[in-house]
ZASEVEX-970108 format. One line per 3 residues: for each residue x, y, z of N, C-alpha, C, O, CB. Coordinates in Angstrom, 1 decimal. Glycine has a CB too. Layout:
! ZASEVEX-970108
X,Y,Z,X,Y,Z,X,Y,Z,X,Y,Z,X,Y,Z ~ ...
This chain:
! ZASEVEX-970108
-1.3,9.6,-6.7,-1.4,8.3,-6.0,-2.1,8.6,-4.6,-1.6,9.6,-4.0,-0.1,7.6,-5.8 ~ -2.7,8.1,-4.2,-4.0,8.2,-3.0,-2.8,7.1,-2.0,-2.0,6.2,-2.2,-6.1,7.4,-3.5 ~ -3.4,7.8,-0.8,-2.6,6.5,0.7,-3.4,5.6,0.5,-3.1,5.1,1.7,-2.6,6.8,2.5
-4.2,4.8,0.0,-4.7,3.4,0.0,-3.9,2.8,-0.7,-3.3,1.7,-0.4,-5.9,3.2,-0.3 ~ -4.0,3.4,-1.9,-2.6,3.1,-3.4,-1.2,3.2,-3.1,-0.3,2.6,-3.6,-2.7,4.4,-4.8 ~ -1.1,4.1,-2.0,0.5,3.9,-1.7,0.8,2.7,-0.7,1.8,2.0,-0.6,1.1,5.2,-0.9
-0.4,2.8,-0.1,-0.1,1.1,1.2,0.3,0.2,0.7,1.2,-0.5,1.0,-1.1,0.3,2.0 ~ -1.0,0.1,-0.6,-0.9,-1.6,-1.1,0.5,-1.4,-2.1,1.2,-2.4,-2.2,-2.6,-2.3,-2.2 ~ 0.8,-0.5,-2.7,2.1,-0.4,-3.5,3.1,-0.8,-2.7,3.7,-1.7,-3.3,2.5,0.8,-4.0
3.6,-0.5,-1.4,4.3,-0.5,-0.6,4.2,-2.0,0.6,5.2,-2.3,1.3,4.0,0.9,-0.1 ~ 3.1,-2.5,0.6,2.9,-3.8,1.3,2.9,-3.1,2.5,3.7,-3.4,3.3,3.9,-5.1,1.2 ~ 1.9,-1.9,2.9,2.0,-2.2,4.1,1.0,-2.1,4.5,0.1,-1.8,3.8,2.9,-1.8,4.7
1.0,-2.2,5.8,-0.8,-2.6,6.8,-1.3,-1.1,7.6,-0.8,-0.5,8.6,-0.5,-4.3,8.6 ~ -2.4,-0.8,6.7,-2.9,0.1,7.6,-3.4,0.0,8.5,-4.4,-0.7,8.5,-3.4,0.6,7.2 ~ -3.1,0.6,9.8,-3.3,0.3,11.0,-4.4,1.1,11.8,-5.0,0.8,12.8,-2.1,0.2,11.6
-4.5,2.4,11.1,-5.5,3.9,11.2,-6.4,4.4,10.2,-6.4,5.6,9.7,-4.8,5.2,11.4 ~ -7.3,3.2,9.7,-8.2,3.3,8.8,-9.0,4.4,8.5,-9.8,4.4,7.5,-8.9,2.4,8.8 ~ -9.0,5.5,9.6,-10.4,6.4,9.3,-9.8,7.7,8.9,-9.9,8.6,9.7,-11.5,6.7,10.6
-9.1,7.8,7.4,-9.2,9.0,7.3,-9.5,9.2,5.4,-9.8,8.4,4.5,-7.8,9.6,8.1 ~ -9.4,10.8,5.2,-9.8,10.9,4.0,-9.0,10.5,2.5,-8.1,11.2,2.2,-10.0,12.1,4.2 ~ -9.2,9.6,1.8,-8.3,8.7,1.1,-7.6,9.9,-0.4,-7.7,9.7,-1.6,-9.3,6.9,0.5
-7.1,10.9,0.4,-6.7,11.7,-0.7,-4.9,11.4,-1.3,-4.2,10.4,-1.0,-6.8,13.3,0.1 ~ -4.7,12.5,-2.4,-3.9,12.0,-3.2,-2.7,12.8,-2.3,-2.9,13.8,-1.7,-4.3,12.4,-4.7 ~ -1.3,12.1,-2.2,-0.2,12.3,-1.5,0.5,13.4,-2.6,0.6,13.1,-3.8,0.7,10.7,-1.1
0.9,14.2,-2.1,1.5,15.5,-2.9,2.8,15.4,-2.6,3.5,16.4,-3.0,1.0,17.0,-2.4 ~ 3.8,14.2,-1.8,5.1,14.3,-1.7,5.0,13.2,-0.6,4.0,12.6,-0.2,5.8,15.7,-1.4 ~ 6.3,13.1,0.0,7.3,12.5,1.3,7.9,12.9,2.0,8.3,13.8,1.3,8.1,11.8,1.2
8.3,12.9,2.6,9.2,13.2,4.0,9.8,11.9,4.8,9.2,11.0,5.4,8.0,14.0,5.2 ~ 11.0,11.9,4.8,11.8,10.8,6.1,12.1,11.7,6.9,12.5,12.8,6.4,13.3,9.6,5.7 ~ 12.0,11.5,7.9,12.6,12.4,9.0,12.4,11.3,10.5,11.5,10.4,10.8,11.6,14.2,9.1
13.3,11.7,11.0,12.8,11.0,12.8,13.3,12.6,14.2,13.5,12.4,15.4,14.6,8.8,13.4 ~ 13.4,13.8,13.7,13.7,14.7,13.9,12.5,15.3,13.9,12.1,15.7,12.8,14.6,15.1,13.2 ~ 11.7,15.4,14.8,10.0,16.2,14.5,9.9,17.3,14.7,8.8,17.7,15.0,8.8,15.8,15.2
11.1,18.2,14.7,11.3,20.0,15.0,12.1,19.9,13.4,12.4,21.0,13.2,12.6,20.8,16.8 ~ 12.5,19.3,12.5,12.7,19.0,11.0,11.5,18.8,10.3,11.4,19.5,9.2,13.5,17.9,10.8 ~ 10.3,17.6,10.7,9.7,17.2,9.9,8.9,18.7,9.9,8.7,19.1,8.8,9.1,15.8,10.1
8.5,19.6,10.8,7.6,20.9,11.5,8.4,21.6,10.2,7.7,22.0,9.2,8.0,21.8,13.5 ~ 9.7,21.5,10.2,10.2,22.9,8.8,10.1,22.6,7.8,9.9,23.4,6.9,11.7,23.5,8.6 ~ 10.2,21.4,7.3,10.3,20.8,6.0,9.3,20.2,5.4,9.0,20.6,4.3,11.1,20.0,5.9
8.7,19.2,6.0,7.7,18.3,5.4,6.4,19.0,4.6,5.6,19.7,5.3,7.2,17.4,6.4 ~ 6.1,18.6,3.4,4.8,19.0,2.3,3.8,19.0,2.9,3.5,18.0,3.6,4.4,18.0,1.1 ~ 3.2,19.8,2.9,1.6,19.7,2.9,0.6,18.6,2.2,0.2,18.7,1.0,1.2,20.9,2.2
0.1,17.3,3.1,-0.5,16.7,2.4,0.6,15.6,1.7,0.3,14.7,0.9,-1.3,17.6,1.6 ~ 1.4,15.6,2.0,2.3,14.5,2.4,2.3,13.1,3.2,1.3,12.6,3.5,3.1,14.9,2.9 ~ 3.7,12.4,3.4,3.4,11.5,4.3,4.9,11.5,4.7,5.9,11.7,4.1,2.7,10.3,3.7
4.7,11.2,5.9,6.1,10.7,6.6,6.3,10.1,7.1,5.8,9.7,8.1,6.5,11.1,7.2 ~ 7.5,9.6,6.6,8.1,8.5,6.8,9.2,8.4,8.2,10.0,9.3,8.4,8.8,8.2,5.4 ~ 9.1,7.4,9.1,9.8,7.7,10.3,9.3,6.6,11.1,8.2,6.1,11.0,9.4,9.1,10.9
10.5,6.1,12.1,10.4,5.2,13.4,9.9,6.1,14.6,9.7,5.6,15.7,12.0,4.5,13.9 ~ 9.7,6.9,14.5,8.6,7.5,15.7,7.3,7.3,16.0,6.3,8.0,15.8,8.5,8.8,15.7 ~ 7.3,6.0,16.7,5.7,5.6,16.9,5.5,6.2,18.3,5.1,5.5,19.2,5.4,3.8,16.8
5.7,7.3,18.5,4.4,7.8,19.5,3.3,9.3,19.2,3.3,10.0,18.2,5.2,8.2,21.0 ~ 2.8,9.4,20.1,1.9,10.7,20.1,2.0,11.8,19.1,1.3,12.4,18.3,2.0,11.3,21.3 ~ 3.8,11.6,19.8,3.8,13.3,19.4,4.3,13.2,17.9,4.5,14.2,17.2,5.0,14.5,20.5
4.6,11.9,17.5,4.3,12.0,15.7,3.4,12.3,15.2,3.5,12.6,14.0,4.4,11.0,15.0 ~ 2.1,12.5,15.7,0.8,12.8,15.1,0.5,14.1,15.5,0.0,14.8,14.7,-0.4,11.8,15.5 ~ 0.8,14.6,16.7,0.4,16.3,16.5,1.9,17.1,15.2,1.7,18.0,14.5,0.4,17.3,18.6
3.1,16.3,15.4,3.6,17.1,14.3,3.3,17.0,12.9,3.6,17.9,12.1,4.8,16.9,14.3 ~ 2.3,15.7,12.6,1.7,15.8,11.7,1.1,17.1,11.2,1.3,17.9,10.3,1.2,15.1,11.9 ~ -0.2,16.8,12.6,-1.1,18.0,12.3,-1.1,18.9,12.1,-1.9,19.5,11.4,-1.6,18.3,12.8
0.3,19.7,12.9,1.1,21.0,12.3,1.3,21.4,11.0,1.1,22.3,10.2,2.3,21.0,12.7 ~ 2.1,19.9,10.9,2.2,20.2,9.4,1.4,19.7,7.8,1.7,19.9,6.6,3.3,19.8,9.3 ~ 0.4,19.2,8.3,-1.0,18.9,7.6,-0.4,18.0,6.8,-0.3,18.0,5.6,-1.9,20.1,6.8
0.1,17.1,7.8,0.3,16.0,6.8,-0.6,14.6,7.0,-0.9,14.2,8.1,1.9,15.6,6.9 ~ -0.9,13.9,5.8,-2.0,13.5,5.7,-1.6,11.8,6.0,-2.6,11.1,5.9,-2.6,14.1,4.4 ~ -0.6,11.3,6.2,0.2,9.9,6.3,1.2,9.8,7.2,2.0,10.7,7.3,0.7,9.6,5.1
1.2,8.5,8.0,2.3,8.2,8.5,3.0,6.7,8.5,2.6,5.9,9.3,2.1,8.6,9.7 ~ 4.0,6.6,7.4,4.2,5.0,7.7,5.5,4.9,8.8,6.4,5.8,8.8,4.7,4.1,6.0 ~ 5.6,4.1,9.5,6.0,3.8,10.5,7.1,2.6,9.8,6.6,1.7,9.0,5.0,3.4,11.6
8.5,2.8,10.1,9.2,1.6,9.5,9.4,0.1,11.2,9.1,0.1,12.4,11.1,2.4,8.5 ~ 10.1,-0.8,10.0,10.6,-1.4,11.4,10.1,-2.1,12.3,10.6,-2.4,13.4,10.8,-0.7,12.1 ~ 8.4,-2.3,11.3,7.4,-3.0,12.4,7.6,-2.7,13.9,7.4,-3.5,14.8,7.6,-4.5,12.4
8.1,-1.0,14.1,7.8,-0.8,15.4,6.2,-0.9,16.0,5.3,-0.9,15.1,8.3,0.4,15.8 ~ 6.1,-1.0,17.0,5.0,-0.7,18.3,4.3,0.0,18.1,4.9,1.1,18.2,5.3,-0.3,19.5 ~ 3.1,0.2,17.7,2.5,1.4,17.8,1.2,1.5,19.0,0.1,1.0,19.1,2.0,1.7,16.4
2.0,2.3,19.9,1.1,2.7,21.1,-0.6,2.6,20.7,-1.0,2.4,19.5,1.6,4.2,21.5 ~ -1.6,2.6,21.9,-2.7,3.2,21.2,-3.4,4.2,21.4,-4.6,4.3,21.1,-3.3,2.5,21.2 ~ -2.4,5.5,22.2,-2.8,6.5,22.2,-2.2,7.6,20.9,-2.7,8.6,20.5,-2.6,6.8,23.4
-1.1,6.9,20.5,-1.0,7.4,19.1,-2.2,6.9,17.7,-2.4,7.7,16.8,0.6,6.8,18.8 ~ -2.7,5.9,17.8,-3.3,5.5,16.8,-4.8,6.0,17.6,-5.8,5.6,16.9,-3.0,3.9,16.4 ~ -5.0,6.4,18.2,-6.6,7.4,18.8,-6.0,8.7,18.4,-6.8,9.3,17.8,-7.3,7.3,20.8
-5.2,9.1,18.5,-4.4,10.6,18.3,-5.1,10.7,16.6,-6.0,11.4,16.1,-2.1,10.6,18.5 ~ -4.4,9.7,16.0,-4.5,9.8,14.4,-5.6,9.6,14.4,-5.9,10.6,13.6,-3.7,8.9,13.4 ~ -6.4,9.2,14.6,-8.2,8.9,14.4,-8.6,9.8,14.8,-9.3,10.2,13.9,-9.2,7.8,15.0
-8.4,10.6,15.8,-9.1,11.8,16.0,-8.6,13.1,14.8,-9.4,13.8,14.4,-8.9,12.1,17.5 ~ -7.6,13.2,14.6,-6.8,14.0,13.4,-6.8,13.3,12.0,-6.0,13.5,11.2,-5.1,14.1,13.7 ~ -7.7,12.5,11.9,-7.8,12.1,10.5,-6.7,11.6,9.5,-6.8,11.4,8.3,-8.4,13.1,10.0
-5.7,11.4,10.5,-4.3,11.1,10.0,-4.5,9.4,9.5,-5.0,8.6,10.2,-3.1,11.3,11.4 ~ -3.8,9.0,8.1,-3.6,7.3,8.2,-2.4,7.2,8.7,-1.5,8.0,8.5,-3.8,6.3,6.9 ~ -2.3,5.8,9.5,-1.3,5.0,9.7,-1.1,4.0,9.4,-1.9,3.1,9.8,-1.1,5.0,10.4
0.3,3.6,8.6,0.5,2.4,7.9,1.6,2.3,8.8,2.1,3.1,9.5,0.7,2.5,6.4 ~ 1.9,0.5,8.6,2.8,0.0,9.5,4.0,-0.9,8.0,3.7,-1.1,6.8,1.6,-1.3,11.0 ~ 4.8,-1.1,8.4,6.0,-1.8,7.5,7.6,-2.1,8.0,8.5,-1.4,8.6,6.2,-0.8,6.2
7.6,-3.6,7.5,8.6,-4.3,8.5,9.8,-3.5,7.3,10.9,-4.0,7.4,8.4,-6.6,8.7 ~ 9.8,-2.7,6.7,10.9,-2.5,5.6,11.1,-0.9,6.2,10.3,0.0,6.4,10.3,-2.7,3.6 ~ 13.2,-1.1,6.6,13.3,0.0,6.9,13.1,1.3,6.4,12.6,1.2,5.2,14.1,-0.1,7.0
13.2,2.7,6.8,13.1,4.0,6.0,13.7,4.3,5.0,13.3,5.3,4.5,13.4,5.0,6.6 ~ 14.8,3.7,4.4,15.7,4.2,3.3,14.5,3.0,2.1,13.7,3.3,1.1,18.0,3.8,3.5 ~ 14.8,2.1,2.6,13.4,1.1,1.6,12.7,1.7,0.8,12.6,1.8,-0.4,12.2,0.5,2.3
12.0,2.2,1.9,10.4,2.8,1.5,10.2,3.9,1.0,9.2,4.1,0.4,9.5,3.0,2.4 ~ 11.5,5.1,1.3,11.4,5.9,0.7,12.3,6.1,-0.6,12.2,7.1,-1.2,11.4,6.6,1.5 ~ 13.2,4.9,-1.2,13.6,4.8,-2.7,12.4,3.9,-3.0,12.7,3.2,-3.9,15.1,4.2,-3.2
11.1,3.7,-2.6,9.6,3.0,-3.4,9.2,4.1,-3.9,9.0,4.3,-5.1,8.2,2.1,-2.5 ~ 8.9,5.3,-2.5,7.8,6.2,-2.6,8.3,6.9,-3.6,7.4,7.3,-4.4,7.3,7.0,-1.5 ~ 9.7,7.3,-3.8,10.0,8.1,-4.3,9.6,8.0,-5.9,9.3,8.9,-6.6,11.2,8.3,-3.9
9.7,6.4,-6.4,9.4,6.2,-7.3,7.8,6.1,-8.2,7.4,6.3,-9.4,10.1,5.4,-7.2 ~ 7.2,5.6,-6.7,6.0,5.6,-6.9,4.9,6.9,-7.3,3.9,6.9,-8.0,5.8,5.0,-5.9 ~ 5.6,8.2,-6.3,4.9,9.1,-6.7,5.6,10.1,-7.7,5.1,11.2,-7.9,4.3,9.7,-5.7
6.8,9.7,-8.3,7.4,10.4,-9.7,6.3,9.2,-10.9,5.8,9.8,-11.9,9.8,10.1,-9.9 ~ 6.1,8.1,-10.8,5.3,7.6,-11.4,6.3,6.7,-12.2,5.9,5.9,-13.0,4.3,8.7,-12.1 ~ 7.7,6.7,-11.9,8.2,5.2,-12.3,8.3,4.3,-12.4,9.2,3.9,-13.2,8.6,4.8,-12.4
């Protein structure tokens, strides 16, 4: 499943359209970003209420390729220039983290 296919599966609004529309190899919830750094997949996506900056360089660390944001929080706009410049997408969704991640989970087991 590609992050364009996971947005619209998921209803939610991509908010950091410029990046490469590849296939998601896993998930991550975390709001701990010295956790998401040890744990999170390569080419993943993570799931998390941390709408600032430094959600997108822990991305980058960890080459992860998605970020949905629950909670219809805020998203700054130096975080969303952060992800455009890192090629990161960002999706936005009013449905908390436990939500979205019993969707994803299902979505990319393919249930």
């Amino acid at each position: 499943m590609t992050i364009r296919e996971a947005a619209a599966a998921l209803g939610a609004r991509i908010v950091q359209d410029e990046f490469e529309d590849s296939v998601l190899s896993g998930a991550y919830t975390s709001d701990l970003l010295s956790d998401v750094m040890a744990n999170a997949r390569e080419g993943g996506v993570l799931i998390t209420i941390q709408a600032h900056k430094n959600t997108v360089a822990v991305a980058t660390l960890a080459n992860i390729t998605a970020i949905v944001i629950c909670n219809s929080r805020p998203l700054p706009a130096d975080m969303l220039e952060a992800a455009r410049d890192e090629g990161i997408a960002v999706l936005l969704t009013g449905e908390n983290q436990f939500t979205v991640s019993g969707k994803l989970y299902r979505l990319l087991r393919g249930d």
